[in-house]
N, C-alpha and C positions, 0 to 999 in steps of 0.2 A: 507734438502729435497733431494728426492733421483731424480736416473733417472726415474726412472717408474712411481715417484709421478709426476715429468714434461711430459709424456706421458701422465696420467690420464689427466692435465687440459690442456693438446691442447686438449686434445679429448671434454673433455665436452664444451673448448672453440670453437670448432668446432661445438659442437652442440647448444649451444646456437647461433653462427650465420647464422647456417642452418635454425635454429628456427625462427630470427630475419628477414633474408633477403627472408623468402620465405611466411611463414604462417602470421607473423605480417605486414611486407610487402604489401600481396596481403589484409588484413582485412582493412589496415587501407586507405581515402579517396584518389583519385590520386593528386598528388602535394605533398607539401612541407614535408608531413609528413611520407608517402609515400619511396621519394628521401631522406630523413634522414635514414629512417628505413633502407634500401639498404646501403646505405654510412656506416652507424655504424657494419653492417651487414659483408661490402667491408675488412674494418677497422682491426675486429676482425680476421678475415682467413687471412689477412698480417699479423697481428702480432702470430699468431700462432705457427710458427714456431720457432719463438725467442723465447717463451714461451718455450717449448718442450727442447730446448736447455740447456736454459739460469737460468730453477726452481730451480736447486740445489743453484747457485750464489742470488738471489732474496733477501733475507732474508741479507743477507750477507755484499753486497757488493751496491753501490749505481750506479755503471753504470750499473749493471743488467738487474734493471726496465729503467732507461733511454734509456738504447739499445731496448728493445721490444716496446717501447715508440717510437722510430725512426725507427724502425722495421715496426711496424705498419701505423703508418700516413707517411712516407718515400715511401712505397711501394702503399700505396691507390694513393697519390698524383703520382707516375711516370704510376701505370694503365690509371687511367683516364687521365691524358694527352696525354699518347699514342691513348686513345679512341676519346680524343676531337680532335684529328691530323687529324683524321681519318672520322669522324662525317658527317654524311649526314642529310638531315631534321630528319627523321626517328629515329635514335640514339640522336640527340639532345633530340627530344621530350621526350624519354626511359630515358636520364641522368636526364632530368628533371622529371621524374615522369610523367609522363603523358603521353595518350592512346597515341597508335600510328597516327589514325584520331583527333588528336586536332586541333581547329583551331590556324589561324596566333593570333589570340588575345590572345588565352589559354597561347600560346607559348610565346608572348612578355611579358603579365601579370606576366608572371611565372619569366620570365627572370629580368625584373624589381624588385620584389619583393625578389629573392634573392642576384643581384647584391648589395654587400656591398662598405656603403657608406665610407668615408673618416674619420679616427678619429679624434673627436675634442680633445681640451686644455680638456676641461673638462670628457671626456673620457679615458682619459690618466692618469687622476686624478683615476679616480676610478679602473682604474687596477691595478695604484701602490701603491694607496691604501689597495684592495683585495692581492694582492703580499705581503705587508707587515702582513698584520693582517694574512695572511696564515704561513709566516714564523715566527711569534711572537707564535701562537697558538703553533706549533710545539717545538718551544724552549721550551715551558710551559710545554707541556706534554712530552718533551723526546722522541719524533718522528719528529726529525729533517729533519732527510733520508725522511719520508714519504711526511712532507712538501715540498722537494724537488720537489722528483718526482710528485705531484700534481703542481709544478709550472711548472715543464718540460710539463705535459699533458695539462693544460692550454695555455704555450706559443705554442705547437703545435695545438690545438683547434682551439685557436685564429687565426692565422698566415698562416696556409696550407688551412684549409675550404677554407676562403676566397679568396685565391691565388686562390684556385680551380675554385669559383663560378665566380670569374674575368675574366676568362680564357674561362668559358664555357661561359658568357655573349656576351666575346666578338666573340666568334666562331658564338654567333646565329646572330650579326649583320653580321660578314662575311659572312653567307651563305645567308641572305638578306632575310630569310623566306618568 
């Protein structure tokens, strides 16, 4: 791939998260579905530019994809922590999805509901479980790389979200809504 081919899909990676975080965004109910949309949205425009970069190497090479991988949820996760630093009622309510006039309940409901719980023994089972059968599948088909990089974006899925939504949890008990 060339460089211009990695112009083209930041570009249209740009525009599918234009797409994502403003029109899907504002369609879809406020809450959780909402603050995903935005997030995914967040997501894509930090990894953009690894993209843009990095398209020629992709096919090629396996830290490629792993870099715009870290690229991406790397730079999501140090915005919104700078935002949560920062966070007045008002911006909690916005990370959370939700109007600006919500009440204390909307805001603790919401906060609860994504506060993530503790892994159990048996959750633990079924990740390493899903990790294997991801890398057996791969060995099978000859897209080993690809199985890879699908455990790098799951270990990142897994691991940052939830740091994230930890993080915002506990800023909303700080501020004592």
């Amino acid at each position: 791939m060339s460089r211009t081919s990695g112009l083209e899909a930041a570009a249209a990676m740009l525009l599918v998260a234009a797409f994502l975080g403003t029109i899907v965004a504002r369609a879809l109910p406020v809450g959780g579905m909402r603050r995903t949309a935005e997030e995914a949205a967040l997501i894509l425009v930090c990894a953009t530019p690894a993209i843009a970069l990095l398209t020629p190497y992709l096919r090629r090479h396996l830290w490629a994809p792993a870099a715009v991988i870290a690229c991406g949820y790397g730079s999501f996760y140090l915005i919104r922590s700078f935002q949560l630093r920062r966070a007045n009622r008002d911006t909690v309510r916005l990370l959370l999805g939700l109007h600006r006039d919500a009440t204390f309940g909307e805001v603790w409901n919401e906060a609860e509901r994504i506060n993530p719980r503790p892994l159990t023994n048996r959750g633990r089972l079924v990740i390493a479980a899903v990790a294997a059968a991801i890398l057996v599948i791969g060995q099978m088909t000859g897209r080993y790389d690809t199985a890879l990089i699908g455990l790098g974006l799951g270990a990142a899925e897994s691991t940052l979200r939830p740091a994230y939504h930890r993080r915002l949890v506990d800023r909303i008990r700080d501020i004592g809504h």
